[in-house]
N, C-alpha and C positions, 0 to 999 in steps of 0.2 A: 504561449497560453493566451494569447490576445483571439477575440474573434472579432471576424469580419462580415459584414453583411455586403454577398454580392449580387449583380443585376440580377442573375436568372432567379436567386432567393427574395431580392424583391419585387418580380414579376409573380413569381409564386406567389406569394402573400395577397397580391392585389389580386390575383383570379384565382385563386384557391383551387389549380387544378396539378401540385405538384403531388409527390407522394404523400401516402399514409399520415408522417407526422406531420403533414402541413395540411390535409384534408378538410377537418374540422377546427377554426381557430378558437373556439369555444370550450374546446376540450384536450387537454394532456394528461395521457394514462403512459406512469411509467412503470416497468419492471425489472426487479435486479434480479438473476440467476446467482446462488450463491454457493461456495463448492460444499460449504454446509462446517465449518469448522464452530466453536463452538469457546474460542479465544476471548480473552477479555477485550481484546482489539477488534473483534466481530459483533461481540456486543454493543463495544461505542459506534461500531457501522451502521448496524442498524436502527442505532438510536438515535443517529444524526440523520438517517434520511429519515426518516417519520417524523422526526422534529420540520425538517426542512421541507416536505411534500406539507405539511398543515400552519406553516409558514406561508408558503409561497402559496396556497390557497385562499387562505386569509386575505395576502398582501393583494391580489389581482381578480376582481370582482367579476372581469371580463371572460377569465379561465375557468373552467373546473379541470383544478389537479387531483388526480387522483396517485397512488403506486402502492405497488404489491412487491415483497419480500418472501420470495422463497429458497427454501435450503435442500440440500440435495444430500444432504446427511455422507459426505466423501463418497457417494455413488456417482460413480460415471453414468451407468445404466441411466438410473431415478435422473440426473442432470439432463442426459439429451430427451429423453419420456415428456421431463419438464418443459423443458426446452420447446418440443413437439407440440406441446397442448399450449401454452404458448401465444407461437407463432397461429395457430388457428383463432387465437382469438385477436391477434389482431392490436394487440396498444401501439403506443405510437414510437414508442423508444424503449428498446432491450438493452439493458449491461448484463453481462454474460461475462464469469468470472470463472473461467471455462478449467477442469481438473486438468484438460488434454485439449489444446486449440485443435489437432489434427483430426479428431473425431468431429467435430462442428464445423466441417468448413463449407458440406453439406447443405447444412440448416442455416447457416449465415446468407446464401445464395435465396433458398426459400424465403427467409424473414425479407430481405432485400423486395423480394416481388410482391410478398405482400404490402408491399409500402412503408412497413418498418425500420427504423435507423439503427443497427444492430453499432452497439458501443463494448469493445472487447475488454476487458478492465484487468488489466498489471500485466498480460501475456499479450502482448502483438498480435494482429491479426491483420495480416495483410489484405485481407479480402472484408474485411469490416467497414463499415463507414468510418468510423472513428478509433482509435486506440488510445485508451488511458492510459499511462506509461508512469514509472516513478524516476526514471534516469537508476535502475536497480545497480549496473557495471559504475557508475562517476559513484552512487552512495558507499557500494561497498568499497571502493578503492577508499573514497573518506574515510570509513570505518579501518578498515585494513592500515592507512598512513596514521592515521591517529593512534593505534595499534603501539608503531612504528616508535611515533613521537614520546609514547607514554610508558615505555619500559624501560627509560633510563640508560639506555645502550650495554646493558648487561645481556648475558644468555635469559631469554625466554620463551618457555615450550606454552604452544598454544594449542587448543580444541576446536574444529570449527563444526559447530553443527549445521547441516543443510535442511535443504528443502525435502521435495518428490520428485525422484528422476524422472528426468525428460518435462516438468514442468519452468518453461523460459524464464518467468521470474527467479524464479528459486536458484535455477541456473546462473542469473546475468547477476545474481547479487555474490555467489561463490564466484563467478570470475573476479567480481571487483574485489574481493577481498585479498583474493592470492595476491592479485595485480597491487595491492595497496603494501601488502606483505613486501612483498617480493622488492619494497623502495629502501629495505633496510637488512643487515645480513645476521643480526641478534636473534631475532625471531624465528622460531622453530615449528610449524606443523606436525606437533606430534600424531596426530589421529584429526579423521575425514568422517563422517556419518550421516545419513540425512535421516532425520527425525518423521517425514513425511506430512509435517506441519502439527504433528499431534505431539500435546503436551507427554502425553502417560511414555509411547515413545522416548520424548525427550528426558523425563523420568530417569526411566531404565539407562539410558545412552551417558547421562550426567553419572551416576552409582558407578557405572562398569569404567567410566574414565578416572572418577578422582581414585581408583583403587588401582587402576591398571598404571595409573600415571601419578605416585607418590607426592613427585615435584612439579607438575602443574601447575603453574601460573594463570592459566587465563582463558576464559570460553567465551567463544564466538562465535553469536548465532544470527540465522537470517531473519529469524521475528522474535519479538519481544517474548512471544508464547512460550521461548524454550529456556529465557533467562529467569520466570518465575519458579521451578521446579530445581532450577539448576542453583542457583540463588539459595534455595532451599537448604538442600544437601549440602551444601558448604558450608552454611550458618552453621546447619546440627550437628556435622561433623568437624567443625573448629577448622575446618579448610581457611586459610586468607588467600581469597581468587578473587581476580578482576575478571568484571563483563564488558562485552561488547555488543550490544543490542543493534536493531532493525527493527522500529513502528513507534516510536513516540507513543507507547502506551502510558498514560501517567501515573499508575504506580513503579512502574518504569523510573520516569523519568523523577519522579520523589524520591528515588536511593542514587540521585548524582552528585547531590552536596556533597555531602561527607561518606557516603556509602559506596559499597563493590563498585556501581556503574561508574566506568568513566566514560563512554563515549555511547549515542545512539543518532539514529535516523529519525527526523519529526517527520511521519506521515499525520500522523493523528485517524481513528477512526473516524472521529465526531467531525473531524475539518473534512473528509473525503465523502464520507455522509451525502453533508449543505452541499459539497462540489458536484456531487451527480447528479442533484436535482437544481442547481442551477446551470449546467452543462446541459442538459435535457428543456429546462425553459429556454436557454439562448438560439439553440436548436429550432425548437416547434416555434421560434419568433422568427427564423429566417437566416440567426447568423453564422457561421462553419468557423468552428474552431479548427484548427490543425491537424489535419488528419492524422497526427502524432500528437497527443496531448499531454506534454510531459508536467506531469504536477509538482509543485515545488517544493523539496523536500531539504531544508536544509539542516545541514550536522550540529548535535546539541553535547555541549560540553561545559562543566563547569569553569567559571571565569579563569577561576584557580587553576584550571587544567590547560584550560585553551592558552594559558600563559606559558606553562609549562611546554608544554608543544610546539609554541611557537620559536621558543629558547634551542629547543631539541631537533629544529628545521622543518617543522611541521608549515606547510603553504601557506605564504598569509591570503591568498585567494581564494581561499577554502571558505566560504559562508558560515559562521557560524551563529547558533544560537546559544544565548547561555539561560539555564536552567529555568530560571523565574520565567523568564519571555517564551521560553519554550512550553512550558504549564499552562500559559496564557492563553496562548494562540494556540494549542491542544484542546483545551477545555471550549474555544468560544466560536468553531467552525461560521455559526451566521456573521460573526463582523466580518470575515473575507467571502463569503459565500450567498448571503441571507438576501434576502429581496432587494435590500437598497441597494445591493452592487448592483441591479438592472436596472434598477428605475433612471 
């Protein structure tokens, strides 16, 4: 996650004849394409980049920052349309949080010629300048081994809800989780289902489990989105289930004291936010992060639990945050993110 300023990006800067986002040093326009979900985790997205774009405008008297948020409402179609109008106009830095990498690989070539730094954000893009990455395979195995850790070594049947087939995040976070399963032989995959990132889906898919599956123990899902709905249904129907979360959504992570959650993923929306737009300043300044950008997402578990776990063989090399810290650093993206990390 380190960036580096290299000669040819500070030859750029001194003659200002590299591409697009180094063209004008006066000016950074950025754009996030978004697949258009509508999650309480999308809403802290977007409320941490608009905080951080009129932050880091503020902060730099030298820039005008500007960025635009658009949603593509789960159209493919509406996404690459979006996509198209765009790359025509030209800003200086795209994150493109793409429903299908293989339909944009296309338009990633085009943006590229116009001088734009196309940044692919949670699915890989090998053809991208940049790939935001969350390490989805290492979090799910946490999720999965914590799973492991936290059932006492008795029989327990599990639910796992997925993502949208053929979508690589959704996918690498279902591999980490079997793979994390898979570290312990108590543990049961009763039922597989991908929710397609939609709560109402995940609804329906929670209802038809706890009835199909009496003795049900425990749901595991690849975003927070599918534990509020699921959560739900178990309160009203007197269900006692444990969760297993992915996003550090913080009402989320507020039911891991003494509530259902015991284990989740801190992405944070609001922390990934501040990170895009100061990913995007570091950028149109000259310096190249890695063209793998794995963002740091470490495992949040009560103190009480993480104790527990570790009794039960759970890794002590596992990162963990515990709850309070984790609410913390969820809610305050600009202390890791915010102008003064640059200055």
């Amino acid at each position: 996650m380190t960036f580096k300023r290299t000669f040819a990006s500070t030859l750029a800067l001194a003659t200002g004849l590299a591409g697009g986002a180094l063209a004008d040093e006066g000016k950074l326009d950025i754009v996030f394409i978004n697949d258009g979900h509508v999650a309480p985790y999308h809403v802290a997205w977007l409320s941490g980049f608009e905080d951080a774009i009129e932050a880091y405008d503020d902060a730099f008297e030298d820039i005008e920052i500007t960025g635009r948020w658009l949603s593509a409402e789960g159209s493919l179609e509406k996404m690459i349309q979006q996509t198209e109008v765009t790359i025509n106009e030209k800003p200086d830095v795209m994150f493109v949080n793409a429903i299908n990498v293989d339909a944009f690989e296309p338009l990633v070539a085009k943006a590229q010629e116009a001088g734009i730094t196309w940044i692919a954000v949670h699915s890989p893009m090998e053809s991208a300048d940049y790939s935001f990455t969350l390490g989805d395979v290492a979090n799910g195995t946490n999720q999965g081994m914590a799973m492991c850790a936290l059932s006492g070594g008795e029989a327990y049947k599990v639910a796992v809800m997925l993502g949208q087939a053929g979508n690589p995040s959704g996918e690498a976070r279902r591999e980490g989780i079997m793979k994390g399963i898979a570290s312990c032989d108590n543990v049961e995959v009763v039922a597989e289902q991908p929710a397609d990132w939609d709560t109402v889906k995940a609804q329906s898919i929670a209802e038809n489990w706890m009835t199909q599956y009496p003795d049900l123990d425990a749901i595991s899902g690849v975003t927070d989105a599918y534990m509020y709905p699921s959560i739900a249904i178990a309160t009203n129907s007197g269900k006692d289930l444990e969760f297993f979360g992915y996003d550090g959504d913080i009402p989320i992570l507020q039911q891991m004291q003494d509530g259902p959650v015991k284990a989740d993923i801190l992405l944070s929306g609001t922390r990934e936010g501040w990170n895009f737009v100061q990913m995007a300043y570091r950028i149109h300044k000259g310096e190249t992060p890695d063209k793998v950008y794995d963002f740091f997402t470490p495992l949040v578990m009560s103190e009480e639990n993480h104790k527990l776990a570790l009794a039960n063989g759970f890794p002590e090399d596992v990162q963990v945050y515990y709850v309070d810290q984790a609410l913390d650093v969820a809610a305050k993206g600009y202390l890791e993110f915010g102008p003064d990390s640059v200055k």
